[in-house]
N, C-alpha and C positions, 0 to 999 in steps of 0.2 A: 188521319185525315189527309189526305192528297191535295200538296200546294199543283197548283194552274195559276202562272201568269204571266199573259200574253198580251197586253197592250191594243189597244184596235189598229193606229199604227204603227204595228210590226209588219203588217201582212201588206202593206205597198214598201215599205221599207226592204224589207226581203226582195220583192221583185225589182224596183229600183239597184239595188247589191246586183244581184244576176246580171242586170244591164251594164253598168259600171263597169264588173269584172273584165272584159273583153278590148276596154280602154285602158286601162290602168298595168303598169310594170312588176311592182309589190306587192304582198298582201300583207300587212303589220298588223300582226294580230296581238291582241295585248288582253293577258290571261293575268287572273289575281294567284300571286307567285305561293300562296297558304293551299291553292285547289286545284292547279292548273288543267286539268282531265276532267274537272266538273265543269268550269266555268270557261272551258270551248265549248262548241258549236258545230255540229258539224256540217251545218248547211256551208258554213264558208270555208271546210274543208274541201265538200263537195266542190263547191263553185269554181274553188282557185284549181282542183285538179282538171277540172272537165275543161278550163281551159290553160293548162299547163303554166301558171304560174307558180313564181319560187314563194315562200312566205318567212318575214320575219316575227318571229315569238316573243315578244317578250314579257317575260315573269315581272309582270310589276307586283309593286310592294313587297318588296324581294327583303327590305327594312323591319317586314313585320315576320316572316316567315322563317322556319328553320334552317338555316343554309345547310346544312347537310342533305335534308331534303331539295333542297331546292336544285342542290350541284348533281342530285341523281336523275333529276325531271331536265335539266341540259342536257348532260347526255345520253337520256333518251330521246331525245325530241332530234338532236343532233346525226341519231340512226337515218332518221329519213331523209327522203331523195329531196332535193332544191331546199331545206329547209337549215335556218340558222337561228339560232335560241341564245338570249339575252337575259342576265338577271336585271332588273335594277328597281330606281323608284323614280318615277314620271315627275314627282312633285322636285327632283332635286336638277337644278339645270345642266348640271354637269354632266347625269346623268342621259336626260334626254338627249344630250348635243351628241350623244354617239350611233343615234338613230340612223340618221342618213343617210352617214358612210356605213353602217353595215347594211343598210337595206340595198344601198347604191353594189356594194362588192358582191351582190345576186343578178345582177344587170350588169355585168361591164362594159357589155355594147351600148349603153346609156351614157347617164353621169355625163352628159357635156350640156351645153347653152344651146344647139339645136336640137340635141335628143336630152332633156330632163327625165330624170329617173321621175317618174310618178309611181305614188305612193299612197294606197288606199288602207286606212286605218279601221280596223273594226276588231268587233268584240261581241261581249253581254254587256249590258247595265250595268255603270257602277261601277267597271274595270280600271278607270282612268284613261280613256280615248281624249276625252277632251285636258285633259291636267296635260297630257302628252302634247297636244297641236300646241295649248297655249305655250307652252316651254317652251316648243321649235319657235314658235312666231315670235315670240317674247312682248308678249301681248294679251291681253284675256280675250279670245276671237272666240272661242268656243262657250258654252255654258256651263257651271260646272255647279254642280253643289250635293247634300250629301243623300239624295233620292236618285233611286234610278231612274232610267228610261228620258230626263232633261232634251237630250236631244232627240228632235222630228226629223229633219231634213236634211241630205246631202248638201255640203259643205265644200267648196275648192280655194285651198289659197297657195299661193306662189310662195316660196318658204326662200328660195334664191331663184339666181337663173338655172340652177342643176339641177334643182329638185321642185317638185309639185307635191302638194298634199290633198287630202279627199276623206274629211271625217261625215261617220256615215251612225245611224244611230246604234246604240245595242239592241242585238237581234239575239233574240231567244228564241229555241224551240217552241215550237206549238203545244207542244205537252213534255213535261219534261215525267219520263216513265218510272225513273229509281227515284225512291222517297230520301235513298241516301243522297242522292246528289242532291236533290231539292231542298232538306235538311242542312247540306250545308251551304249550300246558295244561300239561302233563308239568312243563318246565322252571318256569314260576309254580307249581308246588308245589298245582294244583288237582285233580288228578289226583292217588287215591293212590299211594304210589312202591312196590309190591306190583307193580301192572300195567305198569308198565315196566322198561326196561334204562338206566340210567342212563348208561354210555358213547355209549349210538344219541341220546337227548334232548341230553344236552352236544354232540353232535359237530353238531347240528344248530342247537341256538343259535347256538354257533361262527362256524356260517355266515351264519347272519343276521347277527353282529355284526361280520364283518368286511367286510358288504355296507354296514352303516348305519353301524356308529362306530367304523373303525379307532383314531380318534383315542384313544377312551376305553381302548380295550385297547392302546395306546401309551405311555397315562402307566399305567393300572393296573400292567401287569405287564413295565415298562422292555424292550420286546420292537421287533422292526421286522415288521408285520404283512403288508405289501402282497406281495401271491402267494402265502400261504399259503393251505391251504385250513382246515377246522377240524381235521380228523387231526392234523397237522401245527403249527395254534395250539396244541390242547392238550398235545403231545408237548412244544410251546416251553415251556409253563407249567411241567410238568412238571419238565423240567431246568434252568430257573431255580428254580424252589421248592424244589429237591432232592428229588422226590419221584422214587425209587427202585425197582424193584422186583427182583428177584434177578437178576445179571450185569448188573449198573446200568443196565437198559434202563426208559425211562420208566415211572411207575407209572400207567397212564391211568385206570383209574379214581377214584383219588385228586387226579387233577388234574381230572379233569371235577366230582366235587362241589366243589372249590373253586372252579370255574366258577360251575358252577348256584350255590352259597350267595353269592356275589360279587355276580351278578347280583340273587338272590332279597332281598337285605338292602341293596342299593343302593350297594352298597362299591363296584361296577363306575361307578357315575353312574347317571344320569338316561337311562330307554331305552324304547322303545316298541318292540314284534316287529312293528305293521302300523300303515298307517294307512287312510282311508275307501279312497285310490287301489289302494295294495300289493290293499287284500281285495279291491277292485271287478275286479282283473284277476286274481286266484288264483281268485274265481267264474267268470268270463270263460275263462279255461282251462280250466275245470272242467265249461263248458256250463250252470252253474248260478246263480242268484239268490236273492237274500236272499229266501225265501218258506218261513213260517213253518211251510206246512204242510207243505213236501218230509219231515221228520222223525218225520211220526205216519200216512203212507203206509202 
């Protein structure tokens, strides 16, 4: 079944963004550091190229994610022209405090009290945009909680006299076409859970994780995973956790959300869904490439 979800305001939100762009120094774009190739966008690819802006990356939740993967999606991200790629995690302040000055060392003819680097933050749903502003501000000025799509409206705050900020809401595609990327949208919780079937998203993590870390869902859930496929891992979860449903046959939906929230909260470990190679050949089968404009066709 084909998740769709696009919000009613996406579609001023987006054009609002195009407007923006043309004002603004940065683009801080802030990808969940588990997908980072799903959970871009390439409208705001498009946008910051057409008007030659530099853009800063950063891999949030970089805490829940496999850093090896994660040190390969740096430096690929780092190939490209004007762009500079950050791991970290939004929610840690120490963390965020490093924002500035690398979005500032993309602008050096900025960065002073008459010319302020300004700094426009955007994403998808759910990335941590807002965990990010509140950190710089040190303050809760943004909305945050654990639904996507919270923020409506373009946003400006003075962060010092160097720097400006400009949160703007998550923008998603109009249609998102690969059921894999939606699958794993879905399962990161970016995606609201309205538009999906929560047993089809589980059973298809599943898969991934017993292609990439049998080992972790080995000690998670004291299981022997190899041959399984995901049906059949979650049915295991299931009747180890006692989850039940009438004539004692597995409860699979109740074991798939303890999947996804395992995963989602990092109870599972440290896990990446792709990295630069997996997307470079899911494109490659797909006939397709990373080109920003395939999406506003």
């Amino acid at each position: 079944m084909p998740i769709e979800w696009f919000p009613g305001h996406m579609a001023a939100a987006r054009k609002k963004a195009a407007e923006t762009m043309g004002k603004i120094d940065v683009v801080v774009e802030v990808l969940d550091a588990r997908l980072p190739g799903a959970s871009s966008n390439r409208l705001i690819e498009r946008l910051r190229r057409e008007k030659q802006r530099p853009c800063l990356r950063i891999l949030n939740k970089a805490d829940l994610a496999d850093p090896a993967a994660t040190a390969e999606w740096i430096s690929h991200y780092e190939r490209e022209k004007l762009v500079k790629a950050v791991a970290l995690s939004c929610k840690k302040p120490g963390d965020a405090a490093k924002v500035p000055r690398l979005a500032a060392a993309l602008v050096p003819h900025r960065d002073s009290p008459l010319k302020p680097v300004r700094m426009m933050v955007m994403g998808m749903p759910n990335v941590g945009k807002s965990t990010l502003i509140n950190a710089l501000l040190k303050r809760k000025a943004a909305k945050t909680g654990d639904e996507p799509a919270i923020t409506r409206l373009q946003s400006r705050y003075q962060l010092d006299e160097r720097h400006e900020l400009i949160d703007t809401p998550g923008l998603m595609p109009p249609a998102i076409r690969d059921e894999s990327d939606a699958l794993m949208l879905a399962a990161s919780h970016i995606i609201g859970q309205d538009a999906y079937i929560v047993d089809e998203v589980a059973t298809a993590l599943a898969e991934v994780l017993l292609e990439r870390y049998p080992g972790l869902l080995r000690t998670r859930y004291d299981l022997e995973p190899d041959g399984m496929d995901g049906y059949r891992l979650i049915s295991s979860i299931a009747a180890k956790r006692g989850y039940l449903a009438k004539g004692g046959k597995p409860h699979y939906e109740k074991a798939s959300r303890a999947l996804l929230q395992d995963y989602r909260s990092g109870l599972l470990g440290r896990v990446s869904l792709e990295t630069p190679d997996s997307r470079r050949r899911a494109l490659e089968e797909r006939g397709e490439h990373d080109d920003p404009k395939r999406d506003l066709k």
